[in-house]
DRENDO-1510 file (C-alpha; in Angstrom, 1 decimal, always signed):
<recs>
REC; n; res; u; v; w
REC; 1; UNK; +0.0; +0.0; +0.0 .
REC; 2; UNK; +1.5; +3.4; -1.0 .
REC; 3; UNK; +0.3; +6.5; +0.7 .
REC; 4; UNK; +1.0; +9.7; -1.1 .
REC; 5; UNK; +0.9; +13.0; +0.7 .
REC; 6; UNK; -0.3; +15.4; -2.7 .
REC; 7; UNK; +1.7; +18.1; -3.7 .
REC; 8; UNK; +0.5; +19.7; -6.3 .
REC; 9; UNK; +2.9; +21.1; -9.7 .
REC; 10; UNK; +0.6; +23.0; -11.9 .
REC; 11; UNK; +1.9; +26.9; -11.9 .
REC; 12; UNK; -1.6; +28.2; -10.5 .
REC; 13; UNK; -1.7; +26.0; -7.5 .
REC; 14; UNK; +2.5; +26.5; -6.6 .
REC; 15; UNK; +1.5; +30.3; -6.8 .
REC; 16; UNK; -1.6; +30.4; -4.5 .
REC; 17; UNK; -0.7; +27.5; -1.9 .
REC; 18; UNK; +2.7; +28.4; -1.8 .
REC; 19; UNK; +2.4; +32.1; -2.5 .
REC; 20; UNK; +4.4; +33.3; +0.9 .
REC; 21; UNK; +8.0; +30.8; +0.6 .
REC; 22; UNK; +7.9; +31.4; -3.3 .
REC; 23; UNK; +8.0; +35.4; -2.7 .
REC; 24; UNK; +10.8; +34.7; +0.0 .
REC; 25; UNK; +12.1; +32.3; -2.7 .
REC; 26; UNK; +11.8; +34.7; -5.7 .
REC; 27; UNK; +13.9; +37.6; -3.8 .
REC; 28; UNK; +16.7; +35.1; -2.6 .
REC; 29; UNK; +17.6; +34.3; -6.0 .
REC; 30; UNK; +16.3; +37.9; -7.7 .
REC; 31; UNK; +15.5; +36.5; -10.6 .
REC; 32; UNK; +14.7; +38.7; -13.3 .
REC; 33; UNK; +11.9; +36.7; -14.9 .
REC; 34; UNK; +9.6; +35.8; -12.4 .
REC; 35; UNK; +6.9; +33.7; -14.5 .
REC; 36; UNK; +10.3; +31.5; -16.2 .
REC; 37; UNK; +11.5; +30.9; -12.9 .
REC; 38; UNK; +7.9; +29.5; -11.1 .
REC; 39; UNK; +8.2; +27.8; -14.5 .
REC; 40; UNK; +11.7; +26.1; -13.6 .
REC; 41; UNK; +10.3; +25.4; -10.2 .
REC; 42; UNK; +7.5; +23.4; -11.3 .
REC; 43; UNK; +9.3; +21.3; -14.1 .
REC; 44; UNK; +11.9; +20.6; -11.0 .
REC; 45; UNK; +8.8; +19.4; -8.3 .
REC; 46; UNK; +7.4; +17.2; -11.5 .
REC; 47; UNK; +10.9; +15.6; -12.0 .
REC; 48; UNK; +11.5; +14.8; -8.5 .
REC; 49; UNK; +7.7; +13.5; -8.5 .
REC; 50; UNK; +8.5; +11.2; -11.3 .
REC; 51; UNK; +11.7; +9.8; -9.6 .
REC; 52; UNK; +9.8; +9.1; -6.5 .
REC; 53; UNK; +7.4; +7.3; -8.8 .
REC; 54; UNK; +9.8; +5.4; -10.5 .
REC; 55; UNK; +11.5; +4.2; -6.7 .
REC; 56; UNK; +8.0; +3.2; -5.5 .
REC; 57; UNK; +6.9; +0.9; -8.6 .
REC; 58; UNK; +10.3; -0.9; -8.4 .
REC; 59; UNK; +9.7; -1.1; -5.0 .
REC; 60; UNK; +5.9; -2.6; -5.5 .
REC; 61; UNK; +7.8; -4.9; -7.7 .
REC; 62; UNK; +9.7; -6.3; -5.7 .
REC; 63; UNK; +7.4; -6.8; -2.3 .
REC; 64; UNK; +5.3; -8.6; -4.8 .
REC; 65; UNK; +7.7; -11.0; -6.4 .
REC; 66; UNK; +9.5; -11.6; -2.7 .
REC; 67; UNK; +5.4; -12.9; -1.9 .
REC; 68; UNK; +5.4; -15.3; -4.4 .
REC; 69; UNK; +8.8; -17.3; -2.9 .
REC; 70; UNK; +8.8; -16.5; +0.8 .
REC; 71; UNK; +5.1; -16.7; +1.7 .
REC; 72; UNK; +4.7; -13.1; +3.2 .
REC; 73; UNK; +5.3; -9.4; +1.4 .
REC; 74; UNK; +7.8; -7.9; +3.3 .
REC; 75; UNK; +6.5; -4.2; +2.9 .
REC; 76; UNK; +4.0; -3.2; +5.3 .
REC; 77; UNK; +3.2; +0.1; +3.8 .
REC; 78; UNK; +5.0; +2.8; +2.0 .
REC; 79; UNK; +4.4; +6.9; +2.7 .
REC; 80; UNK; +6.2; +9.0; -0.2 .
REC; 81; UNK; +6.2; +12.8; -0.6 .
REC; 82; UNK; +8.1; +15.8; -2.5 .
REC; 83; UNK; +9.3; +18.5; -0.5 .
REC; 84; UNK; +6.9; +21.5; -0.6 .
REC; 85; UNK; +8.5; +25.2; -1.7 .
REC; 86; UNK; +8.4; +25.6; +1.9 .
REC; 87; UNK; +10.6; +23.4; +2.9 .
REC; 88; UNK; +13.1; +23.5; +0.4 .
REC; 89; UNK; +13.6; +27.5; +1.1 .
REC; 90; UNK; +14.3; +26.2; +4.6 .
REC; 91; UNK; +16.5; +23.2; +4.1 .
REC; 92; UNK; +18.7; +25.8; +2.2 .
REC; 93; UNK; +18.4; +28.2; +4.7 .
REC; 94; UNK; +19.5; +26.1; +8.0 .
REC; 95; UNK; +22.5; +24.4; +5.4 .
REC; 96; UNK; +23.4; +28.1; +5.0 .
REC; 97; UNK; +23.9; +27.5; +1.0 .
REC; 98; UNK; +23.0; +29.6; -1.8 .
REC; 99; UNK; +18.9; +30.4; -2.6 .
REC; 100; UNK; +18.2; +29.0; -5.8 .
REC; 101; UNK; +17.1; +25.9; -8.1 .
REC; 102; UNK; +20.8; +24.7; -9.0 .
REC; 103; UNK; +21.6; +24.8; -5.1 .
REC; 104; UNK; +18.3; +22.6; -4.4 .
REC; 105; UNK; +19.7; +20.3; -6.6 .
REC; 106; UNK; +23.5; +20.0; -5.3 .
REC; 107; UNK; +22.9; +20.5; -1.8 .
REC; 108; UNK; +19.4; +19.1; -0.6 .
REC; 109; UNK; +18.9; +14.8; -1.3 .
REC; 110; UNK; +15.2; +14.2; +0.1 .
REC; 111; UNK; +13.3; +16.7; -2.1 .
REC; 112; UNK; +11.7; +13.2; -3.3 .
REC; 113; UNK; +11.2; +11.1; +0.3 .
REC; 114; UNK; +9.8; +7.4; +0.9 .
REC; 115; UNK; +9.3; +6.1; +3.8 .
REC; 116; UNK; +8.9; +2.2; +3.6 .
REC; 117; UNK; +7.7; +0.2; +6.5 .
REC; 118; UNK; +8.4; -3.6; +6.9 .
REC; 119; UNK; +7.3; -6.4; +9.1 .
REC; 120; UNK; +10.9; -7.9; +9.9 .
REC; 121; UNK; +14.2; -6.3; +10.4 .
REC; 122; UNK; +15.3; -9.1; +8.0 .
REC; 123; UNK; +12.6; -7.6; +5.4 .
REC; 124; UNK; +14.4; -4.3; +5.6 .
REC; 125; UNK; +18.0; -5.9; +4.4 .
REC; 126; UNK; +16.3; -8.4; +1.7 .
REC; 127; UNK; +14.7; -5.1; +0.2 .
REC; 128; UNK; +17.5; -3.2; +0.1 .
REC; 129; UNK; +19.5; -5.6; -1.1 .
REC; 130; UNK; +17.2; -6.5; -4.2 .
REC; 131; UNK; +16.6; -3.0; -5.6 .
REC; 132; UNK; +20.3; -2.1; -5.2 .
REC; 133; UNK; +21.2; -4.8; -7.6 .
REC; 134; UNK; +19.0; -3.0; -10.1 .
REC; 135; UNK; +21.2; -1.6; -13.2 .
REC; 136; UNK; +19.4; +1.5; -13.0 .
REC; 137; UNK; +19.7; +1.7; -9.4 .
REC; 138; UNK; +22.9; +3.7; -7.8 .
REC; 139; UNK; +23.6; +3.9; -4.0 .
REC; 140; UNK; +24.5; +7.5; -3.2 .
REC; 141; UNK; +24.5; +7.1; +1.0 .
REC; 142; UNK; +24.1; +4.3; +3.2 .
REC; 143; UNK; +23.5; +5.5; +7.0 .
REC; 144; UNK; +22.2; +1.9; +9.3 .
REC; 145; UNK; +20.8; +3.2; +12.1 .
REC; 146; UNK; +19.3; -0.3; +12.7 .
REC; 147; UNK; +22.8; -2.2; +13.2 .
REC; 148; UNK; +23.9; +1.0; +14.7 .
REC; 149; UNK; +21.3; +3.0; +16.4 .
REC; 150; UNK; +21.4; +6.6; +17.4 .
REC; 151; UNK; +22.0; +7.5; +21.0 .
REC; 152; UNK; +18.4; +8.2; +22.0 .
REC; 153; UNK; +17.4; +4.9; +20.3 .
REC; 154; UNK; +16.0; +5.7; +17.0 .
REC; 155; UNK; +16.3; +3.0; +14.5 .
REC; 156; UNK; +15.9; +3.3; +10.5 .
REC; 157; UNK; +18.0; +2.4; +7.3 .
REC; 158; UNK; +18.5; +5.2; +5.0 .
REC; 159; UNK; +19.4; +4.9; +1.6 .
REC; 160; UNK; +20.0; +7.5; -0.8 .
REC; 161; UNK; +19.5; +6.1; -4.7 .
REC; 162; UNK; +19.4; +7.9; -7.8 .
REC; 163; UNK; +17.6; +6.7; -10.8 .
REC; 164; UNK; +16.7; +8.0; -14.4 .
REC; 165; UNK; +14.2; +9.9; -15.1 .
REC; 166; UNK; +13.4; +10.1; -19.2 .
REC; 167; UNK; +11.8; +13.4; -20.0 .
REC; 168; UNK; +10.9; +14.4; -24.1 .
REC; 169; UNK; +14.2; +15.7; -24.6 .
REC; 170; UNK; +16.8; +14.5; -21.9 .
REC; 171; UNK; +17.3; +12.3; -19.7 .
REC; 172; UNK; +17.7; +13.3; -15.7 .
REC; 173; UNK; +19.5; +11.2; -12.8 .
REC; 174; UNK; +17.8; +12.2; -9.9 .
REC; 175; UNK; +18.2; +11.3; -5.9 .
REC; 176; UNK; +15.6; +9.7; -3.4 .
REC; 177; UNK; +16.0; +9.7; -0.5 .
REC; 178; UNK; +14.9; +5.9; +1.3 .
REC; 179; UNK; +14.1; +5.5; +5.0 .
REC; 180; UNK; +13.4; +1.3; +5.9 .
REC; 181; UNK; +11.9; +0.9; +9.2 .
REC; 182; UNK; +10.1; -2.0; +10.7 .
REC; 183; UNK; +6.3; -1.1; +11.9 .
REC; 184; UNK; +8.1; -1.2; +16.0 .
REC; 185; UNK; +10.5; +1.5; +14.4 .
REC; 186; UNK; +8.0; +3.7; +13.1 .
REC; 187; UNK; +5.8; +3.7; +15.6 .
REC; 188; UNK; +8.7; +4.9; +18.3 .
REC; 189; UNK; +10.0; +7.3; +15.8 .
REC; 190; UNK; +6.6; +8.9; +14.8 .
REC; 191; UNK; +5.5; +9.4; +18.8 .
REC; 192; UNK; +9.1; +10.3; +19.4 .
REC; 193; UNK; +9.3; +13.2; +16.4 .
REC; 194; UNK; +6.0; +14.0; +17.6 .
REC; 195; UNK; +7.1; +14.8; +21.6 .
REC; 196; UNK; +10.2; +16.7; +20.5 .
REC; 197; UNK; +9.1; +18.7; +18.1 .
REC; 198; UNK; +5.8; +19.7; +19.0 .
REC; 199; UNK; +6.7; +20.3; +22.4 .
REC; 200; UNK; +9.0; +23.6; +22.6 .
REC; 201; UNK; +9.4; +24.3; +26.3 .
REC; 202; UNK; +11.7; +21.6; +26.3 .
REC; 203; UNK; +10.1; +19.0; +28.5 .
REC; 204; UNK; +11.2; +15.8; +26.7 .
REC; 205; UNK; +14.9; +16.2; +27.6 .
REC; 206; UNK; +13.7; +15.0; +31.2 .
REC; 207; UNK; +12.4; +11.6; +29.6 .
REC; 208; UNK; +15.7; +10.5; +27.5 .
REC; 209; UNK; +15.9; +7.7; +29.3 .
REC; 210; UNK; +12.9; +6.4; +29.1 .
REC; 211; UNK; +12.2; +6.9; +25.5 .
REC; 212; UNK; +15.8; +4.8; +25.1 .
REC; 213; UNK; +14.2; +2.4; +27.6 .
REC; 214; UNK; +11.1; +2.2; +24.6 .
REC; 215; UNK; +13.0; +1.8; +22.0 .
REC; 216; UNK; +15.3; -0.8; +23.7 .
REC; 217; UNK; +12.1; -3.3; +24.7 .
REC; 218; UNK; +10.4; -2.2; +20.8 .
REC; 219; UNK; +13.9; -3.6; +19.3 .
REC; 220; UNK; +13.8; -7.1; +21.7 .
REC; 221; UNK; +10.5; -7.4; +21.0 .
REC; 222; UNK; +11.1; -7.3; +17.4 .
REC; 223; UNK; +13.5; -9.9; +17.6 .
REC; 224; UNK; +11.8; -12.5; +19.6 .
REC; 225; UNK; +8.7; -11.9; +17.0 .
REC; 226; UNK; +11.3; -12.5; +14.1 .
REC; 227; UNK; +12.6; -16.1; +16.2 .
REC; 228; UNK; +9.1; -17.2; +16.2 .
REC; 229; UNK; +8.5; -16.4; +12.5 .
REC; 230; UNK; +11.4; -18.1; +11.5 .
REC; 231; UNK; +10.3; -21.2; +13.5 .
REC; 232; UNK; +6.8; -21.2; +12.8 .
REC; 233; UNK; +8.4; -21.1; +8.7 .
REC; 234; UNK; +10.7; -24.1; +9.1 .
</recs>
């Protein structure tokens, strides 16, 4: 199941929903052509659309042809999004780069996210595995926060891939970015991003421990869920 968060690309709707961050936008790169620029904008939104299309029907692909020899489809669900105008103007911002098109491109490598969610850690590996072996398919970063996780507990693999994107005229390589988690690693990770960010005053720093401790049980629990898979398979 793939769950798309819209964005939309056509010139009216990136003027009036995005209106305030393209203005900002507009004056940090003072273009001088307007129209051509929003223009540029939206062709770059559409291609990074079309690469995250491309990553999630290989992906599809492959969770369906995995069903057919080990009994289960490994993916659980997949989220995938583009980054709105928004966000891009502050991505650039907080990396303190350059305001403009060529810099999005260079500098920022999730302006097309997925998020896919598996039922076993052992899912996550056979995924990645399988879709790296792909021709088309080249491994830009690796970060394994599951073998390795971060100090407060969080868990995910990230992958960073580019593909080709075949436009009328040209063809594109374009990056997207991959975050693996199993549904136990989600779950921490949503409620987590959640109490951190959406509380300001600060508050969670007094419960480190304890969300560790969460993550921590999430993690054996996993595991002893994967021993009784594996021996329910045999």
């Amino acid at each position: 199941m793939i769950l798309e968060r819209k964005t939309r690309f056509n010139i009216p709707d990136i003027k009036e929903e995005q209106g305030q961050f393209l203005g900002q936008l507009l004056n940090g790169v003072a273009s001088d052509n307007p129209s051509e620029f929003i223009v540029e904008l939206a062709e770059l939104l559409q291609i990074y659309n079309a690469a995250m299309k491309g990553v999630c029907t290989k992906l599809e692909i492959l969770d369906d042809e995995f069903s057919l020899t080990h009994k289960h489809n490994p993916i659980h669900y997949m989220e995938c999004r583009v980054k709105s105008v928004a966000s891009i103007y502050k991505k650039l911002h907080t990396y303190g780069v350059p305001v403009s098109l060529e810099s999005a491109r260079e500098h920022i490598q999730d302006i097309a996210g997925i998020r896919l969610v598996c039922n076993f850690v052992d899912d996550i590996f056979a995924i990645e595995q399988m879709l790296l072996k792909q021709p088309d398919v080249t491994l830009i970063k690796r970060k394994d926060y599951i073998t390795n996780p971060k100090a407060n507990g969080y868990r995910s693999l990230h992958l960073v891939v580019k593909i080709p994107v075949f436009l009328s005229e040209r063809v594109d390589s374009i990056p997207v970015e991959i975050q693996m988690r199993t549904i136990a690693m989600d779950y921490w990770a949503s409620l987590e991003h959640m109490l951190r960010y959406k509380n300001m005053n600060g508050k969670t720093q007094k419960y480190i421990d304890l969300l560790l401790e969460c993550a921590n049980t999430l993690a054996d629990t996993e595991k002893t869920m994967q021993y009784i898979r594996e021996k329910v398979e045999e």
